[in-house]
Steps between C-alpha positions, in 0.01 A plus 500: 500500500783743588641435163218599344446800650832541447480462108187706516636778657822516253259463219340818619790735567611384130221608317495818710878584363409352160232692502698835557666437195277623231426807787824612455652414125188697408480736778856612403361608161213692644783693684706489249228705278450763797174286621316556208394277187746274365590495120353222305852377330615496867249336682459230241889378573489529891171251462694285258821517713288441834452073511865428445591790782234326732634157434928653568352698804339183641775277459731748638255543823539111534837416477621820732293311762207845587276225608741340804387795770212567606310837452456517897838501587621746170874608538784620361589178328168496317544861353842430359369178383228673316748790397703221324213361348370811341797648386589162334153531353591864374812357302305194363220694367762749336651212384196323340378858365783535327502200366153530367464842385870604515363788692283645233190685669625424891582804724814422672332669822262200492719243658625679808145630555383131450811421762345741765123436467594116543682558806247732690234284388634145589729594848240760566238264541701317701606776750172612544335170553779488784477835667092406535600182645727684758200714544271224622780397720625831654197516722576640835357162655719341787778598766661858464862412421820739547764368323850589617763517186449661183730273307479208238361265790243722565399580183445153417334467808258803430410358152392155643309610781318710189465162364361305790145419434426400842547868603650424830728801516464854355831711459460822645878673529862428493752618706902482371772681694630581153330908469546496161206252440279692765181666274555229216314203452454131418201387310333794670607442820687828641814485689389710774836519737695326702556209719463753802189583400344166494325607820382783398372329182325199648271754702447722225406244252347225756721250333439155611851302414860637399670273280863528508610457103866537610699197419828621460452689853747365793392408803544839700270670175287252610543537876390839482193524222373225756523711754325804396234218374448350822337746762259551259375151523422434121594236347840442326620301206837429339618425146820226549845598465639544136705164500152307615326605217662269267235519244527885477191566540291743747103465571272436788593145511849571605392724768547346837476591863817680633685241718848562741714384218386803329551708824833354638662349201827678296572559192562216250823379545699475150648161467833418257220205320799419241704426751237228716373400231844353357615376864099336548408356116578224414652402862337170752375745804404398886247671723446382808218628695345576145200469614496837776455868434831583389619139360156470278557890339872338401354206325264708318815743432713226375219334291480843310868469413494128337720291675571131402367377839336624762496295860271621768599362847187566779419339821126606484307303274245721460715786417681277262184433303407826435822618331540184338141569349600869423789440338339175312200713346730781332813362439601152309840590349726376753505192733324572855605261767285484798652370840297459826798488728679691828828685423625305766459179398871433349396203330259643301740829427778300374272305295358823333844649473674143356198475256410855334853668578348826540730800390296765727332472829302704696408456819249662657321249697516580874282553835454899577266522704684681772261474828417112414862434463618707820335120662610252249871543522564159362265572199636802380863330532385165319364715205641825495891389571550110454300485196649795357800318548398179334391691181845719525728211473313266313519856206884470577530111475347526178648800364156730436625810377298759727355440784301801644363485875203736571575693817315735676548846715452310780832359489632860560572509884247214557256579818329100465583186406337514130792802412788331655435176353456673120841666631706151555354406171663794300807455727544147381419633081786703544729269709455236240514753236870575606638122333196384303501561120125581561407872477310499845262828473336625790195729448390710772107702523258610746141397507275476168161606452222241551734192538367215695527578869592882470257785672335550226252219395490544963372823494267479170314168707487698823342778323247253313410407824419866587841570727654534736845520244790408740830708447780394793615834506425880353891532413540166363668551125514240221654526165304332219510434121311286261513175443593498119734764628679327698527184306627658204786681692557201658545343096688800442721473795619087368650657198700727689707307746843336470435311824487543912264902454274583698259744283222707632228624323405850559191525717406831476388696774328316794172501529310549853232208556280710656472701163467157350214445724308810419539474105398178489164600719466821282512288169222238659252818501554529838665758797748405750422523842134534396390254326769312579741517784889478492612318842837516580672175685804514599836367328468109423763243627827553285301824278759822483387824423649572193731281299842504364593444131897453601702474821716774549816279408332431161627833290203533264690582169278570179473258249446542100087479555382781713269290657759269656755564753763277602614403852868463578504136656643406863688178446517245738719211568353165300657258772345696781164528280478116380606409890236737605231322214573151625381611887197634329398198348574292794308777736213428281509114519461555884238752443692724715409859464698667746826372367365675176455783630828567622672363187291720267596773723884369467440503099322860551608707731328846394167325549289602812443145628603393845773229571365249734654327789548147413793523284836457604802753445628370229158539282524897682781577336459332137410852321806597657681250264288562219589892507793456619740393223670784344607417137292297254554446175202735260601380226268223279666149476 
């Protein structure tokens, strides 16, 4: 049936062009003879000449393809189209004429004339039928929108809310900070100041929504249009960033509500691509904990880059599912290896390792959860240290390439037992790094937005709940990127090293939570500490109030990305440190925490936790021998 109606309707708009034809080869003689009577010797050869300048003209309106668009949606592309096809007409007709008649009794005037009454007449029709379309649809039906930009984005934007047939919003204003485009307007939509007037505006025009058409805005644009937006209590909207809107396009569809990404996030970071892409393609890459926040953004990261293999380690089979699914559905161009397994379990790591000889491995499976773990010493040990160390020498047994650990700021000056633990992880990296041929990365960031665990997905189920929202303290700072952000740096970052670095990824400013808190209310629709109260607890077991992105022996040195820094590395003695492991493990097989304690504290000695009573001297005084030894060799074996 569409068909058709399809069919049909082409039919039509031919014969309406065809039919212009004859209009205008013998309206250009009427003008051509000042409007009045045409001579009988002439208007005997423009009839004779008119059926083989119909049948030119129609072929000519075929084959430049005037009947693809459609006469709603009329454009720019249709009138050169059309401009094309009657100026080709022009020259056949001329051609034909002359072939005919040789030009005997045919005004030369007669075939541009016969050029421009074709054109009004077939893309006129076709304007107008659009601009009475627009008509019906420019009704002032639907929520009073204020646009804020005045650019391309908004412009698009403009033209397909003009569009929308459902008439749920009707643009009213814009508002750009750019004062040359204040008094001019888009579709008929004036430009009317701006973005400190948008109070002003929204009481003066009782506008209903502001829709932010500001893609390439960053974050602190974004920060502070929300702001004068929110007081108000309208509604808000946001077009994605640039880079999200891979189909470059901008409508209604795209709009979306503004979420703390858009309010806390940086600008993009701009990653050397070449450069991963010819360390990553082609290459057998590991990722264990593949299936978490940060570990499931690399295998999607990696995916994009082609590599011959791709081998997802995760301990959670649910999580492993998911991102095995994910990456199943879009990808099929590489080999995806699955494995259900614990990091710890050597068995299974040296069977991965002997088997699919990875080149690359990340390794960003750990336990972070910094009040749980301030209880489960042993746990955070078991995963966080001895099955870091598993994967770390079974990459140096079998000669991977790279091996990149995933840190975090918590290992800066640890105040709990989740920081100190990531801590003697990177310690052993760059230990081993020292004689391994290896290139042992370490890749150190702060918290991301909306990973599994963080304050985030907390506070937007507290407020679902209707409150309280529970911030430990009013002072309490966090730093905070996103979480392709951070996994792309942390790509960028493997390329980078020779071996035994410590990089750290710029942060940004901290951010206080408590600001967190109240954003995240103010972009539910509601008001903190009235609709919903902010409660303030009191510091958690092993929680600082701010965190460090280096210790203060670490000279942070700049790197060639702006976005990284590097970390000047405190080596340590390996005999102390693979004396020191061996306790570890065998602390563990007694399940004895306290000894733990005290020989994390041995390994760390900048962290905050407390030493406890039931070692001996000897165990007292091991940091003493780690720190102690004055020369080391810095140079790679």
């Amino acid at each position: 049936m569409k068909i058709r109606q399809l069919v049909k309707n082409r039919t039509a708009i031919f014969l309406h062009d065809m039919a212009w034809v004859p209009i205008s080869w013998l309206g250009a003689y009427w003008l051509r003879f000042n409007l009045d009577v045409i001579p009988d010797n002439f208007r005997t050869n423009a009839l004779m000449m008119l059926p083989m300048i119909m049948v030119a003209q129609g072929i000519i309106f075929w084959i430049l393809g005037l009947y693809r668009g459609i006469w709603r949606f009329a454009s720019m592309p249709d009138l050169v189209r059309i401009l094309k096809a009657v100026i080709s007409g022009m020259f056949v007709a001329l051609f034909l004429v002359f072939l005919a008649t040789r030009g005997n009794d045919i005004p030369r005037s007669v075939f541009p004339l016969y050029a421009l009454i074709l054109l009004m007449g077939a893309g006129g029709s076709r304007f107008l039928y659009r601009w009475y379309k627009d008509r019906v649809f420019y009704g002032e039906a639907g929520k009073r929108v204020l646009i804020v930009g005045a650019g391309r984005a908004a412009e698009m934007l403009v033209r397909d809310l003009k569009r929308d047939g459902s008439h749920t919003y009707h643009a009213v204003a814009l508002v750009d900070d750019d004062i040359n485009k204040i008094g001019k307007e888009i579709y008929g939509v004036r430009v009317l100041g701006t973005t400190k007037d948008i109070t002003l505006l929204i009481d003066e025009h009782d506008i209903s929504i502001v829709l932010i058409a500001l893609p390439s805005a960053t974050s602190q644009q974004v920060r502070r249009i929300v702001g004068e937006v929110e007081h108000t209590g309208v509604q808000f909207r946001i077009l994605p960033k640039m880079e999200d809107l891979m189909s470059g396009q901008v409508s209604i569809r795209e709009l979306k509500e503004v979420a703390i990404e858009d309010l806390l996030g940086r600008e993009q970071a701009v990653l050397d691509w070449q450069r991963i892409q010819q360390s990553l393609t082609g290459n057998t890459i590991l990722v264990t904990g593949g299936g978490g926040s940060i570990g499931s953004e690399l295998c999607r990261q990696i995916a994009n880059l082609q590599p011959a293999r791709l081998i997802i380690l995760e301990h959670s089979e649910y999580n492993l599912y998911l991102i095995e699914q994910e990456i199943k559905e879009i990808y099929s161009q590489f080999e995806l290896v699955c494995v259900l397994g614990d990091c710890g379990d050597s068995v299974l790591v040296n069977k991965l390792f002997s088997v699919y000889r990875p080149q690359l491995v990340f390794h960003a499976a750990a336990y972070k959860h910094v009040p749980m773990l301030e209880g489960q010493v042993r746990a955070a040990i078991t995963n966080n240290v001895l099955a870091t160390r598993t994967v770390v020498d079974a990459a140096n047994k079998y000669r991977s390439e790279i091996f990149v650990l995933v840190s975090t700021d918590k290992a800066v000056n640890p105040a709990n037992i989740m920081g100190s633990t990531k801590r003697i992880a990177e310690i052993y990296c760059q230990t081993l790094a020292r004689s391994s041929r290896t290139k042992y990365i370490t890749v150190r960031f702060g918290n991301v937005l909306g990973s599994a665990g963080s304050v985030i997905p907390l506070f937007q189920k507290q407020i679902e709940k209707g409150g309280p929202v529970t911030v430990t303290h009013k002072d309490i700072t966090r730093y905070f990127m996103t979480i392709p952000e951070a996994s792309q740096l942390i790509l960028q970052a493997a390329v980078m090293g020779s071996g035994g670095e410590i990089y750290v990824l710029d942060m940004g400013d901290p951010v206080k939570i408590n600001y967190l808190a109240e954003q995240l209310i103010l972009l539910s629709g509601k008001r903190p500490q009235e609709d919903i109260e902010i409660v303030y607890t009191g510091l958690r077991p092993g929680e600082k109030l701010y965190e460090e992105l280096f210790h203060k022996e670490e000279k942070l040195t700049g790197t060639v990305h702006p976005k990284i820094l590097l970390a000047d590395s405190r080596l340590i003695d390996p005999d102390c440190l693979n004396d020191l492991m061996t306790q570890i493990n065998e602390a563990c097989d007694r399940y004895d925490d306290a000894s733990l304690v005290n020989m994390i504290k041995s390994l760390v000695p900048e962290s905050g936790l407390k030493k406890l009573e039931q070692q001996g001297d000897e165990d007292l005084t091991m940091s003493d021998k780690i720190y102690s030894i004055k020369t080391l060799n810095k140079e790679k074996h």
